[in-house]
C-alpha positions in Angstrom: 0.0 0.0 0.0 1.8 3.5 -1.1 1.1 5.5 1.9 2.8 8.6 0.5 0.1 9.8 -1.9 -2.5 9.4 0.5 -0.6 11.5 3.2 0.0 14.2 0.9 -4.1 14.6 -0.1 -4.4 14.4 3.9 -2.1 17.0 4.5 -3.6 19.3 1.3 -7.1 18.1 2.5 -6.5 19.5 6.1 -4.9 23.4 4.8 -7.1 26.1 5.2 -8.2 27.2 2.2 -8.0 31.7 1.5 -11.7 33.0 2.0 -12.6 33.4 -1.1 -14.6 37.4 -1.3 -17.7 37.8 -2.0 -19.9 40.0 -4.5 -20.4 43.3 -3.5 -24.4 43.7 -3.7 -24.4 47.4 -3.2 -24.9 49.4 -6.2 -22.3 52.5 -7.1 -23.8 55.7 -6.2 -23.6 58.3 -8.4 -21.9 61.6 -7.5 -24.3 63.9 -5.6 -25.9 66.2 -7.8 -25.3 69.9 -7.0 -28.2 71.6 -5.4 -30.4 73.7 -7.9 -33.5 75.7 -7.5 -36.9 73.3 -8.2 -38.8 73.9 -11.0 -41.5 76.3 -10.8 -45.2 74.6 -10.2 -47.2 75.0 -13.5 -50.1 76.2 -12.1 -47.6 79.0 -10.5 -46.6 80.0 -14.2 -50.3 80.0 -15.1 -51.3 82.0 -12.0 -48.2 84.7 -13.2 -49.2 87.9 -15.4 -47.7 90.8 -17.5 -47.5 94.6 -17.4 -45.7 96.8 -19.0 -45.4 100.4 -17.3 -44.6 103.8 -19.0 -41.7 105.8 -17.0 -42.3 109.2 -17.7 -39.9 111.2 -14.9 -37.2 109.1 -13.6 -34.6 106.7 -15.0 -36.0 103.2 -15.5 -32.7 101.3 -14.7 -32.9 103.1 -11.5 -36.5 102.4 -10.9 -36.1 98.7 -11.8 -33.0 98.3 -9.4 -35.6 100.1 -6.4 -38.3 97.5 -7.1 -36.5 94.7 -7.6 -37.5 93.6 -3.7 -41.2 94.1 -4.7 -41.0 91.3 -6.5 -41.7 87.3 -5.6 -38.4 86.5 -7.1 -39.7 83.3 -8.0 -38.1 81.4 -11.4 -40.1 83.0 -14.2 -40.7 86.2 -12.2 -39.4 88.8 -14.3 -38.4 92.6 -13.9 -37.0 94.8 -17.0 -36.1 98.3 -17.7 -36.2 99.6 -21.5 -34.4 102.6 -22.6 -33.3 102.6 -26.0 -34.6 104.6 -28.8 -36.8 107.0 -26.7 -39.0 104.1 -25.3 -38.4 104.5 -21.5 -40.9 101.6 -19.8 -40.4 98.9 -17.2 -41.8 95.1 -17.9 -43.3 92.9 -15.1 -44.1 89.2 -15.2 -45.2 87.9 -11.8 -48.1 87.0 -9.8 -51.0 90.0 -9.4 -50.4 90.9 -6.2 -46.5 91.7 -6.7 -47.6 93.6 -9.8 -50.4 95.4 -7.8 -47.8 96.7 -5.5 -44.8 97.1 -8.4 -47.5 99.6 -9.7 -48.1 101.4 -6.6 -44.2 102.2 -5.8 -43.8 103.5 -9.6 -46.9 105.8 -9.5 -45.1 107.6 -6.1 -41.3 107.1 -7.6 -41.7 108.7 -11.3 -42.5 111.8 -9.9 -40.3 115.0 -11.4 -37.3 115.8 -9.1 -38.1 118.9 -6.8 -36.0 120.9 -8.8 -36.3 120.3 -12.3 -32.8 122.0 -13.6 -33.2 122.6 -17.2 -30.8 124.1 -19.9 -30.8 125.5 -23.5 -28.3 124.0 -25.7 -27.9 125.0 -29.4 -26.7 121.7 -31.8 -25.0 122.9 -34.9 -24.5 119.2 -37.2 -22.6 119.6 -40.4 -22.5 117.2 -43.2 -19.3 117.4 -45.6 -18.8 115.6 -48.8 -15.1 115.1 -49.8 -13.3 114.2 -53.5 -9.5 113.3 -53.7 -9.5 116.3 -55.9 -8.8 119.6 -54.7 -12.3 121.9 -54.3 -12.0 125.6 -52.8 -13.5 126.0 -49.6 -15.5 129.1 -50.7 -19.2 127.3 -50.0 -17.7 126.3 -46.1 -18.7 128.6 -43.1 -15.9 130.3 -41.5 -16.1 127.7 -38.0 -15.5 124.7 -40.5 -12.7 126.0 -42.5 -10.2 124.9 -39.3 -11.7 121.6 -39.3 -11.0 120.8 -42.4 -7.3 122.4 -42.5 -6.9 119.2 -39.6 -9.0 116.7 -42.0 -6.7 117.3 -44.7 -3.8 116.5 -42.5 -5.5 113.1 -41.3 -7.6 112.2 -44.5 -6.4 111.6 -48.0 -9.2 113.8 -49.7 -8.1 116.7 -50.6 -11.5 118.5 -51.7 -14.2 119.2 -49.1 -18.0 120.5 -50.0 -20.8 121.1 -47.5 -23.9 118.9 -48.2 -25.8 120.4 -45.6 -26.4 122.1 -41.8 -28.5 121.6 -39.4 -29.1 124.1 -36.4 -31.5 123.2 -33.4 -32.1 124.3 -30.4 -32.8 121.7 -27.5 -33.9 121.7 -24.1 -32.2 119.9 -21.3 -33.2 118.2 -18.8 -31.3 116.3 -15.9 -32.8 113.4 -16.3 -30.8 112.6 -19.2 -34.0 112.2 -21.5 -33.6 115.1 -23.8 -33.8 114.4 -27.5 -34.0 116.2 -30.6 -33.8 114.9 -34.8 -33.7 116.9 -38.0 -34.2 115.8 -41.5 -32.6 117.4 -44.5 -31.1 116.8 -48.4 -28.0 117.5 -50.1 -27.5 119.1 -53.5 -27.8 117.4 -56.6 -24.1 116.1 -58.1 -23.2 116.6 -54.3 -21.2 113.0 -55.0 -20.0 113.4 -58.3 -18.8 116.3 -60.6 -20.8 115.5 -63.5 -24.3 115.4 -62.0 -25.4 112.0 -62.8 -25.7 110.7 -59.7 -29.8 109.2 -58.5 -30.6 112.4 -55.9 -32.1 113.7 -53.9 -29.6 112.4 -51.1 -31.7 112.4 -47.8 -30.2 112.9 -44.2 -32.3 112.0 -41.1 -30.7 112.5 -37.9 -31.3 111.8 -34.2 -29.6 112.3 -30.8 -31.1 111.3 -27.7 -30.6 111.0 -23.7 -29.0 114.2 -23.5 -27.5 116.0 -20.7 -25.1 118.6 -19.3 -21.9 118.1 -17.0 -18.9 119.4 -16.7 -17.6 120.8 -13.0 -18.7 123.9 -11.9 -15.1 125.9 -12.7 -14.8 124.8 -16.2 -16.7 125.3 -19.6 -20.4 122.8 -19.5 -20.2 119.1 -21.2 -22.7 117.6 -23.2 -23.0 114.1 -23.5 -25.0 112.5 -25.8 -26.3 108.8 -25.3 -26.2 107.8 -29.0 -26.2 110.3 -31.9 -27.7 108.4 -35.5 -27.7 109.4 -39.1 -28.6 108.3 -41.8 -27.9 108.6 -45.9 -30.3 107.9 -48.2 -30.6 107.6 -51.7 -33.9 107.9 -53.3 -32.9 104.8 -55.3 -30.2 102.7 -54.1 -31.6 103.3 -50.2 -29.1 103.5 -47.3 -25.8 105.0 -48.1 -24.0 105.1 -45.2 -25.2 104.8 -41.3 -23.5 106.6 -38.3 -24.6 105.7 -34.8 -22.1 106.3 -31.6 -22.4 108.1 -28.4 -20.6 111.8 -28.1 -19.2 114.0 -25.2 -19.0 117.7 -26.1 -17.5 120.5 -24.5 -18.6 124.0 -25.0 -17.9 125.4 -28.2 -16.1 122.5 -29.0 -16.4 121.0 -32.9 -16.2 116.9 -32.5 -16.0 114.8 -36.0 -18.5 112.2 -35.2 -17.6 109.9 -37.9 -16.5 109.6 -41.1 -17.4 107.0 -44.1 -17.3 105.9 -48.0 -20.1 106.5 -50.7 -19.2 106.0 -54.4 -15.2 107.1 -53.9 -16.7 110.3 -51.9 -16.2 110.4 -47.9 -18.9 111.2 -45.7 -18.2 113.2 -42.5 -20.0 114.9 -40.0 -19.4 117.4 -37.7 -21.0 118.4 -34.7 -20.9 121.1 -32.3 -22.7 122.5 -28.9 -23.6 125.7 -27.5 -24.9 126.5 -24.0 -27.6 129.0 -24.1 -27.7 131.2 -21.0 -31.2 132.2 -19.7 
């Protein structure tokens, strides 16, 4: 009898054996999402209405930014100001209640100041056409003829003609919602020597949410929110565009822009005066 096998499988029989692990049965959590506002109830958003309000007196940023507490501040709850191209309002999406009292603070905020400072200030817009060939300045007033000594030095057109001049007078007041336009043509050929070009050339211009600085020891500032014009051709339709905002001191000529219309250049002038009372 071989006794040597058998007390080996004795010996392997009577190891301890590794525990063998066992499966994991809890599932992998995912990372814990970050904590967000719920989504408004339906019936919340159903129950909301909107209003828009007319500001008259006061600045409607500055309104907004007073009643922004009125509000439930709820998602889909919404509070907007509007001042661009003369429309001065304030929006309101929310529930009826908030609006009703929204409403109530606007009717005793837009209220003139106590004292409503006003000023007279006199806008003088020039509109100058300009050839690479040389033109006399005989046909420019006596205030421009400076101007375009310095435009001759920056530009490469060497001739200059005036298309046309506006002169208003505007009142200004400090809430920064002054505005004033003008409409006028140029001359026929203004763009070509020979004549031949589709005319009348229309100008419409705008500038709007004017108002005065400037410290008290030196000359006034006007600044003007955004100053627009536009060149029209009866035919061909926009010509050339110019829309940017402009700070002007007393007395002061500022080249608002310049730009390019059938090899001509287009610039325009601008210039305040303070009318004292």
């Amino acid at each position: 009898m071989n006794l040597i096998p058998s007390l080996l499988l004795t010996a392997l029989l009577a190891a301890p054996f590794p525990a063998l692990a066992q499966p994991s049965t809890t599932t992998p959590q995912a990372p814990a999402a970050k904590a967000s506002e719920p989504d408004p109830d339906p019936a919340m958003l159903r129950a909301m209405r909107s209003k828009i309000f007319d500001v008259k007196h006061r600045s409607p940023v500055w309104l907004v930014n007073s009643l922004r507490v009125l509000g439930s501040g709820v998602r889909g709850a919404r509070l907007d100001s509007n001042d661009q191209d003369g429309l001065y309002t304030i929006s309101v999406r929310d529930f009826p209640e908030n609006i009703a009292t929204i409403e109530e603070a606007i009717k005793r905020l837009d209220v003139p100041s106590a004292i409503q400072k006003t000023s007279d200030v006199e806008l003088t817009l020039h509109v100058l056409f300009a050839s690479k060939s040389a033109a006399p300045n005989v046909d420019l007033p006596a205030d421009l003829q400076e101007v375009v000594k310095q435009l001759r030095g920056t530009l490469t057109y060497r001739g200059y003609t005036l298309a046309a001049s506006f002169v208003q007078r505007v009142q200004i007041l400090d809430n920064g919602r002054s505005e004033t336009s003008g409409l006028g043509f140029a001359l026929p050929g203004a763009l070509g020597a020979d004549g031949k070009e589709s005319l009348p050339l229309k100008m419409e211009w705008r500038a709007y949410g004017l108002k005065l600085g400037g410290s008290t020891d030196g000359p006034s500032v006007l600044e003007v929110g955004s100053f627009r014009l536009d060149l029209q051709e009866e035919k061909s339709g926009t010509l050339a565009k110019f829309n940017t905002p402009i700070s002007l001191r007393e007395g002061e000529r500022v080249v608002v822009g310049t730009s390019v219309v059938k090899d001509h250049g287009v610039i325009v002038v601008l210039s305040a005066h303070l009318i004292k009372r």
